[in-house]
N, C-alpha and C positions, 0 to 999 in steps of 0.2 A: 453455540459457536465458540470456539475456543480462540483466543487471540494470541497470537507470539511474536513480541517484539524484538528484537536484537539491533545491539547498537553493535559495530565491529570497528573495534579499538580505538573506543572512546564510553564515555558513559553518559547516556541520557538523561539530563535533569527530570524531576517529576513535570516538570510542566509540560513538555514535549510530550511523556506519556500520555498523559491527561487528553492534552488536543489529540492524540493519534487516535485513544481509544474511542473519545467521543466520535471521530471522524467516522470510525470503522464500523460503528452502528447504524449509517446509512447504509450499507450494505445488504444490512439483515431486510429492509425495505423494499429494496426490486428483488432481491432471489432470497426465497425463506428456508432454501433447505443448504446451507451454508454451514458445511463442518470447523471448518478449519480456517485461518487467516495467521499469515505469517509476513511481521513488516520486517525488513533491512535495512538500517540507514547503514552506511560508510562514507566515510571521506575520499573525494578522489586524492591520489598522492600526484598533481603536477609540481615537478621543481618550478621553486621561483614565480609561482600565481598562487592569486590568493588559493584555497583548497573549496571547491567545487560539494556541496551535500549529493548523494546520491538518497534516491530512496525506492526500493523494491518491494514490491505486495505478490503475495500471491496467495489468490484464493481456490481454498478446495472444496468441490459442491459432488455430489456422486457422481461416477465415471468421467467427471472434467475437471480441468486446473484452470484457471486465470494467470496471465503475469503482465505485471504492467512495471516498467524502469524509467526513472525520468530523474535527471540533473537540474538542480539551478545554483542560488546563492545561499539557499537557505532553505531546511530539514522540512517546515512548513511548508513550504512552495513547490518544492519539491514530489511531499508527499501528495498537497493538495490536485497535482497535475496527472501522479499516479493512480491517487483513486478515483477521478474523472476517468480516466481513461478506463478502469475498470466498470465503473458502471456502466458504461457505453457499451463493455462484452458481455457484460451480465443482460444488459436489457434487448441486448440482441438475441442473445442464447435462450432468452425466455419467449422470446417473439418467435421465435424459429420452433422452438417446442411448442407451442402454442396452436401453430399453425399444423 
């Protein structure tokens, strides 16, 4: 499973990588055949508030993509809301192949 993190126009301290990566090997857990994973963080640009983390996952498994986008206050919280929501598509998709 290859992982690609991208910060967009900022730079990601190692500690943020750290938690990202460890986070992202729950993944390998509900779906094992998981090529590819690509994280996003950006900043939203509102004038005049404080600035909003974004964080985008998306995962590639054969012939399907995952995407999951969620806002908060912070890169963590953030990311931890995205990839709930990913497992959720992942555990579906495996339930439905299953069947």
């Amino acid at each position: 499973m290859d992982v690609h993190i991208q910060s967009v126009h900022f730079v990601a301290d190692a500690k943020l990588l750290d938690y990202i990566n460890k986070k992202v090997q729950k993944l390998i857990i509900v779906q094992d055949r998981i090529v590819k994973v690509d994280v996003f963080l950006k900043l939203d640009n509102m004038a005049h508030h404080i600035k909003d983390k974004i964080a985008e996952i998306r995962v590639t498994i054969p012939r399907h993509n995952f995407f999951s986008k969620t806002t908060s206050k912070s890169f963590e919280a953030s990311f931890d809301d995205a990839l709930d929501s990913l497992l959720i598509q992942l555990k579906k998709d495996k339930q439905k192949q299953a069947a």
